[in-house]
Structure formats: C-alpha cells, structure tokens
C-alpha positions as CSV (number, residue, x, y, z in Angstrom):
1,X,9.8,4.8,5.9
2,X,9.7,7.8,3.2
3,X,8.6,10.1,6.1
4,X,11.3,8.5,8.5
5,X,13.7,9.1,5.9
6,X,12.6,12.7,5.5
7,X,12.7,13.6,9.2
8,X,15.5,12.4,9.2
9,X,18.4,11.7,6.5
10,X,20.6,9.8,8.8
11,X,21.7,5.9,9.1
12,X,20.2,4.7,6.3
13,X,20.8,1.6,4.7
14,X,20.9,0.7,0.3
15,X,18.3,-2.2,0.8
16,X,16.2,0.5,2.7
17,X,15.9,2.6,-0.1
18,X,15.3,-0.5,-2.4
19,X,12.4,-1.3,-0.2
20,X,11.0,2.4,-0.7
21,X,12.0,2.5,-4.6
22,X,9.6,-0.5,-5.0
23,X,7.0,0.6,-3.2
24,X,7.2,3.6,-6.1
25,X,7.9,1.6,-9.1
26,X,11.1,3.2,-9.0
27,X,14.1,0.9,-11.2
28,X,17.2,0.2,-9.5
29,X,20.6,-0.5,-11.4
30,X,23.9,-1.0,-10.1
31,X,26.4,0.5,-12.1
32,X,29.2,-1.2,-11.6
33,X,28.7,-2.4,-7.5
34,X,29.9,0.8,-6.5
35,X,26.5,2.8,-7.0
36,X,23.0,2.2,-7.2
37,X,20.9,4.3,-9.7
38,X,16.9,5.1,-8.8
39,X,15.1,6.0,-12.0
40,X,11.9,6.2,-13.0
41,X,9.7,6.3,-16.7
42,X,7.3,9.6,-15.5
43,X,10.6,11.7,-14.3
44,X,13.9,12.3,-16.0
45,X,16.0,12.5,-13.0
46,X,17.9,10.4,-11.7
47,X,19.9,9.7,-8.8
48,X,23.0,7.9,-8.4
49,X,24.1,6.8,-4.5
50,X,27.6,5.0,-3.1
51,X,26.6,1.7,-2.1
52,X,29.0,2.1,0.8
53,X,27.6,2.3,4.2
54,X,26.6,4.5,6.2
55,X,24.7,6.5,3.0
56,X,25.2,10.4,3.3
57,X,22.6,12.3,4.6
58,X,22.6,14.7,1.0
59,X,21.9,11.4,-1.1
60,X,19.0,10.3,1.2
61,X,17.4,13.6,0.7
62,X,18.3,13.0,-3.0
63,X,16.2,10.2,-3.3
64,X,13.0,12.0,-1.0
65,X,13.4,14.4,-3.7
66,X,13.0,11.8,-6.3
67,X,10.2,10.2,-4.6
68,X,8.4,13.5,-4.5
69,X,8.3,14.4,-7.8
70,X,7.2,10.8,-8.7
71,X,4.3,11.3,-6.5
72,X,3.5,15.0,-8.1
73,X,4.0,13.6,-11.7
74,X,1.1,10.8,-10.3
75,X,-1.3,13.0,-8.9
C-alpha cells in the first residue's frame, strides 16, 4: 500500500493509513476526532491529518514522507 500510496496520493482512506502506520510501529492519536496524529520514537516529526474524507493528496504524501524517514532512521 506505501508504494500505492506514493504513486499515487489520491482517494485514500484514515483506516488505510492506520493499516500502513502499524505495519511501521508508527503511534496513532486522535486529537480531539477531528485529526489523527502518526508519530513515531526514532523520528521527531510528526504529522497531523483531518479525519474527514476524502484525505488531501499533500497529507498522504505527508505521511510517505514520514514513513520514509522511519525506514532511513532503521537501516
């Protein structure tokens, strides 16, 4: 899904990124309902999306970002 999401930033859905985030050990919080924040203990970003469909395609490239430098910090 990473790569999908990659290729292409459109028509994504919260629980989709959930699903992703896992996969990472990434923590989800929602602050409030309105946004869901992706964190993680080896990076100090962090990115806060609308939980309100459909999700922009800047925030989905947000969180590949993320993801990456998860991955990097890993390696």
């Amino acid at each position: 899904q990473l790569e999908e999401m990659r290729n292409n930033p459109r028509d994504w859905r919260i629980e989709q990124l959930q699903t992703v985030a896992r996969q990472f050990g990434m923590m989800v919080r929602c602050a409030g309902g309105s946004h869901h924040v992706f964190s993680h203990e080896v990076v100090t970003d962090i990115v806060s999306i609308p939980a309100r469909r459909p999700i922009k395609p800047v925030y989905v490239r947000k969180f590949v970002a993320l993801v990456d430098k998860i991955k990097e910090s890993q390696a």
